[in-house]
N, C-alpha and C positions, 0 to 999 in steps of 0.2 A: 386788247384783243377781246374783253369779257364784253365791250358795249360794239362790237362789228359780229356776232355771231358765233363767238365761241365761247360756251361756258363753264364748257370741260377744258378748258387750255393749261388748267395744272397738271392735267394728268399725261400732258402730250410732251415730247422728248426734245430737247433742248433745240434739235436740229430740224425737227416736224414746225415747233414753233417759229423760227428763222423762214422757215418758206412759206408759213401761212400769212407774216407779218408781213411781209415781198407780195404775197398776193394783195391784202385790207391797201397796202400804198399805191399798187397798180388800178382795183378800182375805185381809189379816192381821187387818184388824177383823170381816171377817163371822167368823174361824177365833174371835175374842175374844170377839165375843159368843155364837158359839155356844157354847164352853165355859163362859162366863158359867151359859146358861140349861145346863147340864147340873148344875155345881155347885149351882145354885138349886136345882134339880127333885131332886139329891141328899141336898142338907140338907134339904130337905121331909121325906125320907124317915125322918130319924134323931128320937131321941126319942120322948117318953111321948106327945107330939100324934099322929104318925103311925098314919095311919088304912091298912086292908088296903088300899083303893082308890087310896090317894095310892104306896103301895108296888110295887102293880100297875101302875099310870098309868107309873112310872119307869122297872120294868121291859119293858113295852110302847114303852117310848120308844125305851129302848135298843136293842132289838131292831129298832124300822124304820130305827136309824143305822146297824145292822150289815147293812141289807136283807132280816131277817127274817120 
């Protein structure tokens, strides 16, 4: 809990900490799958199959993760 954002997590109640720790594992898997679908959308890109527009699509992705 001390290296996800809580530093005070001694002083919080047996049952406060049980719902925080549900929270760090809910946005550790959305962090999972979203790097999931990046490396997908990546390896789409590589190779003889990769088409201009799958190559585009990638780069346009990336760019709305950076708020481009």
């Amino acid at each position: 809990m001390l290296d996800h954002g809580y530093p005070d997590v001694y002083e919080f109640q047996v049952s406060r900490i049980w719902e925080e720790a549900e929270l760090v594992v809910e946005r550790q898997n959305r962090n999972l799958v979203s790097l999931a679908v990046i490396i997908q959308k990546a390896t789409s890109t590589t190779g003889m199959t990769a088409s201009k527009e799958t190559v585009k699509g990638f780069s346009d992705f990336i760019k709305q993760l950076n708020g481009d």
